[in-house]
C-alpha positions in Angstrom: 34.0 2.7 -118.2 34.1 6.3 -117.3 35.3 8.5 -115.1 31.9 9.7 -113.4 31.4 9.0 -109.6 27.4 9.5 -108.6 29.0 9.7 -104.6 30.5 13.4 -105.5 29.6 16.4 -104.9 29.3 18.6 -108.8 29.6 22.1 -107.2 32.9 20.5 -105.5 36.1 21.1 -107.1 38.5 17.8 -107.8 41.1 17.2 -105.0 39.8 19.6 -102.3 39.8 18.3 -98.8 36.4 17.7 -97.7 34.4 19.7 -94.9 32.8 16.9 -93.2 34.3 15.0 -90.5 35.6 11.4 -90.8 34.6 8.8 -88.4 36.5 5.8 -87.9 35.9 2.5 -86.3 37.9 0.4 -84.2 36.9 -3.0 -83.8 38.3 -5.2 -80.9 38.5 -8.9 -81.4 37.9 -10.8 -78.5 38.7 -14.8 -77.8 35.6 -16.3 -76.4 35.4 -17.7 -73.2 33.9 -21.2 -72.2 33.5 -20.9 -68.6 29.4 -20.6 -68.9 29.6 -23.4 -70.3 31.5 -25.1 -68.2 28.9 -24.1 -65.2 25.9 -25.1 -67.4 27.6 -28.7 -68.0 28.5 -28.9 -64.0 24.8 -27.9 -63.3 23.3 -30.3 -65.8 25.1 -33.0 -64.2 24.3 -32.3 -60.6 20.6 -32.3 -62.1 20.9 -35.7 -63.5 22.8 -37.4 -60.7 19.9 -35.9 -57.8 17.3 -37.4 -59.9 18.7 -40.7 -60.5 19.4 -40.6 -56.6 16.1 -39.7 -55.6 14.6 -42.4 -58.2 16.6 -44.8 -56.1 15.5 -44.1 -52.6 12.5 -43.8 -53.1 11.9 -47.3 -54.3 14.0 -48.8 -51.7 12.2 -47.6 -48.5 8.2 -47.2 -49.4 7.1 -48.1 -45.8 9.6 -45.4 -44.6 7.8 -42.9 -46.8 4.7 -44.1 -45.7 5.5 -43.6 -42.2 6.6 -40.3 -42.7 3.4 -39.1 -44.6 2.1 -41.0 -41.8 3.8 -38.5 -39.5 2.8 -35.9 -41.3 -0.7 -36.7 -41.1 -0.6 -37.1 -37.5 1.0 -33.6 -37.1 -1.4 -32.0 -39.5 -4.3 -33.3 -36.9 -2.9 -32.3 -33.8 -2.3 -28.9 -35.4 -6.3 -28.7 -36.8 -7.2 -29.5 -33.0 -4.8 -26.8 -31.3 -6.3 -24.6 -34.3 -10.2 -25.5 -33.5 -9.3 -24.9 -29.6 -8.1 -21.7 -30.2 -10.9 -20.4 -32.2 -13.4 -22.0 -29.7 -11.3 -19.9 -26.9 -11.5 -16.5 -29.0 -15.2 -17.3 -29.6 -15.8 -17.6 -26.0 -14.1 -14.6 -25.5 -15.5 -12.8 -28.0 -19.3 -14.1 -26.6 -17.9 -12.6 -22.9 -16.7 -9.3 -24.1 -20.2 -9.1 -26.4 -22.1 -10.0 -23.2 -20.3 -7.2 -21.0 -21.4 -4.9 -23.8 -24.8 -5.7 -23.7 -24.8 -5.5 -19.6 -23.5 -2.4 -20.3 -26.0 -0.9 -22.3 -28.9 -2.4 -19.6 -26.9 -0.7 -17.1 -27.0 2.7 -19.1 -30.7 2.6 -20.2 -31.4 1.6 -16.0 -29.4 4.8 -15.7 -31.1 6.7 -18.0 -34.7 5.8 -16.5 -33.8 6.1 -13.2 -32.5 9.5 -13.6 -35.8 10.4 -15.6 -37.9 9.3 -12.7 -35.4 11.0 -9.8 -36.4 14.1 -12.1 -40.2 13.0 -12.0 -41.0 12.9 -8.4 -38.6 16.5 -8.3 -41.2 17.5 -10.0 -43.9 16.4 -8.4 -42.3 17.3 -5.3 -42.0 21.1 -6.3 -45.9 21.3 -7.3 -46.7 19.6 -4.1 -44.8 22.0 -1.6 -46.1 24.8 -4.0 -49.5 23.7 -3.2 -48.9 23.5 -0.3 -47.8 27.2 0.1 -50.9 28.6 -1.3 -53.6 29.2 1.0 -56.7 27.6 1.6 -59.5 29.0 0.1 -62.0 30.9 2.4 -65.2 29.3 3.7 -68.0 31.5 4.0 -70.4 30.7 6.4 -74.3 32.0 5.6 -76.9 31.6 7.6 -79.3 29.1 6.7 -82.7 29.5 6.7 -84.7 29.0 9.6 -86.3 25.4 8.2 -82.9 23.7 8.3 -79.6 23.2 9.3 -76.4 25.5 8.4 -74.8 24.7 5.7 -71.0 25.4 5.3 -69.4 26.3 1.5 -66.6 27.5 0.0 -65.7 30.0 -2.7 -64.3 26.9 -4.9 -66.7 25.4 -6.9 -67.9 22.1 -6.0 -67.5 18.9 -7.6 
C-alpha cells in the first residue's frame, strides 16, 4: 500500500489548513405520521358503505323510481311548452317591432316624395307668376288689302 492520496493537492504542503470552506450537513430524522392514512381508510369506507346503500334502494322501490323519472318527464314537458310560448311571444314581438320598421320607412319615403312634389308645384308656381309678369307681346294691326277682311297678328311667331 502506499502513502499517495490522488484527492491532494501536489503544490500543497502536508498539514496546512485548507483555503476552501467546509460545508456540513445536518440531517433531521423525523417519525412518520399515519393520519393520511387514517383519512384515506375513513374515506374508502364511506365509499363502500354509499354504494352498498344505494345498490339496496334501488332494488327495493323500482316503481318509486319510475315515478320519479315519471315526474321528471312531466316537468321536462311543461318546461319545453313554457319554453316554445316564450319564443312564439318574442317572435311575435320581434314580427311587430319589424313591422313598425317597415311602416316607418313607407312613412319616410311618403315624406320624401311629398316634399319633392311640394317643391315641384313651387316651382311651377314661380314660372307661372313670372309669366305672368312679362308682358304680352304687341299686336300690330296692318291694313288689309282692299279684297278682304283685316287681319290681326302678332310679333310672335305662329304655330
Amino acid at each position: 500500500m502506499s502513502q499517495y492520496d490522488p484527492n491532494l493537492d501536489p503544490t500543497r504542503a502536508p498539514n496546512t489548513p485548507r483555503s476552501e470552506p467546509i460545508y456540513s450537513e445536518t440531517i433531521v430524522v423525523r417519525r412518520e405520521s399515519t393520519t393520511g392514512w387514517w383519512i384515506a381508510g375513513g374515506l374508502a369506507v364511506l365509499v363502500v358503505i354509499a354504494v352498498f346503500w344505494i345498490l339496496a334502494t334501488r332494488d327495493a322501490a323500482p316503481s318509486a323510481d319510475a315515478e320519479a323519472q315519471a315526474r321528471i318527464a312531466e316537468a321536462q314537458a311543461a318546461q319545453a311548452v313554457a319554453d316554445a310560448q316564450a319564443t312564439s311571444t318574442t317572435a311575435a314581438i320581434q314580427g311587430q317591432i319589424a313591422g313598425g320598421q317597415q311602416s316607418l320607412d313607407i312613412a319616410r319615403a311618403d315624406a320624401a316624395r311629398a316634399q319633392a312634389e311640394a317643391i315641384r308645384a313651387a316651382s311651377e308656381a314661380r314660372a307661372a307668376e313670372a309669366r305672368s309678369m312679362t308682358p304680352p307681346a304687341p299686336v300690330i294691326i296692318s291694313p288689309a288689302p282692299s279684297s278682304g277682311p283685316d287681319v290681326v297678328t302678332s310679333t310672335s311667331p305662329q304655330p
